[in-house]
N, C-alpha and C positions, 0 to 999 in steps of 0.2 A: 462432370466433376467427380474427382478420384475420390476413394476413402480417404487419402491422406491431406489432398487437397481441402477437403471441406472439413478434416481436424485441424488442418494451420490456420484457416479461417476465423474458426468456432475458437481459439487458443485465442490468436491476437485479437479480433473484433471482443471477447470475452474481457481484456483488460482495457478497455475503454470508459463503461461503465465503473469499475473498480476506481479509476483517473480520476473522473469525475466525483466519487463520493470523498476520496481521499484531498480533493481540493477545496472541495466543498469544508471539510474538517479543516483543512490548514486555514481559510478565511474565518470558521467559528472562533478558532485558538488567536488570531492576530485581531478580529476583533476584539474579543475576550480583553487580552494584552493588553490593548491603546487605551481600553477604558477603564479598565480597574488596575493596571500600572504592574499587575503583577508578571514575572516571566514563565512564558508560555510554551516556547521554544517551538513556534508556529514552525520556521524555516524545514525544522528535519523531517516533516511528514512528507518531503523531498526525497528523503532516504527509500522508503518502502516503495515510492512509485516509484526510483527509479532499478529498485530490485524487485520489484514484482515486472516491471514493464522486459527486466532482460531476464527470467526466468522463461516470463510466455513467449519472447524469444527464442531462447534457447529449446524450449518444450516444442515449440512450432518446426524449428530445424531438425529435429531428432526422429526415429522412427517412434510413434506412440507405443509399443508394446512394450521397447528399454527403459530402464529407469537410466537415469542421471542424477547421479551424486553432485555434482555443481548445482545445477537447479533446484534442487530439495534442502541444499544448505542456505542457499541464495532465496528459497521460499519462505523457510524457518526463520531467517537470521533476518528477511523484509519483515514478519508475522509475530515475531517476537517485540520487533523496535515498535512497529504498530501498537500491539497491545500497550503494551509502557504507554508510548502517547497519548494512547485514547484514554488510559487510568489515571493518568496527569493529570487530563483537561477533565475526565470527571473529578477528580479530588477536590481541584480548585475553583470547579465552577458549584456544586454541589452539595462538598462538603464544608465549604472553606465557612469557618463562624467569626464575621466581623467583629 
């Protein structure tokens, strides 16, 4: 197994983990939803997984020494919607005062 072989590897098998925590999140946030009625906007943690999933695509296809300007805006712009989300579901779970 090549150098480069076992970085597409380590890229793609790496966003699987990530999958899993970001689902895990969207089912906290649509619980959340169903039972205190407020909205939560569970669906768009769909967004970042499916731009983190074609960044490490992308990253996987590329030779790792180049950068890629697609993938770094598509990492950013996944990394940013995230944050917001996750500041969301803390505000309202958190801070919200009945």
């Amino acid at each position: 197994m090549g150098n480069v072989s076992l970085h597409q590897f380590l890229v793609i098998y790496s966003w699987f983990p990530l999958a899993t925590l970001l689902l895990f999140l969207m089912l906290i946030a649509r619980f959340y939803q169903k039972f205190s009625g407020q909205r939560m906007y569970f669906w768009l943690f769909l967004v970042p997984l499916v731009g983190f999933g074609a960044t490490a695509v992308r990253y996987a296809s590329i030779d790792a020494a180049k950068g890629d300007l697609l993938a770094a805006v598509a990492s950013a712009a996944s990394g940013g919607m995230l944050l917001w989300l996750v500041l969301h579901l803390y505000r309202r779970m958190l801070l919200h005062k009945s």
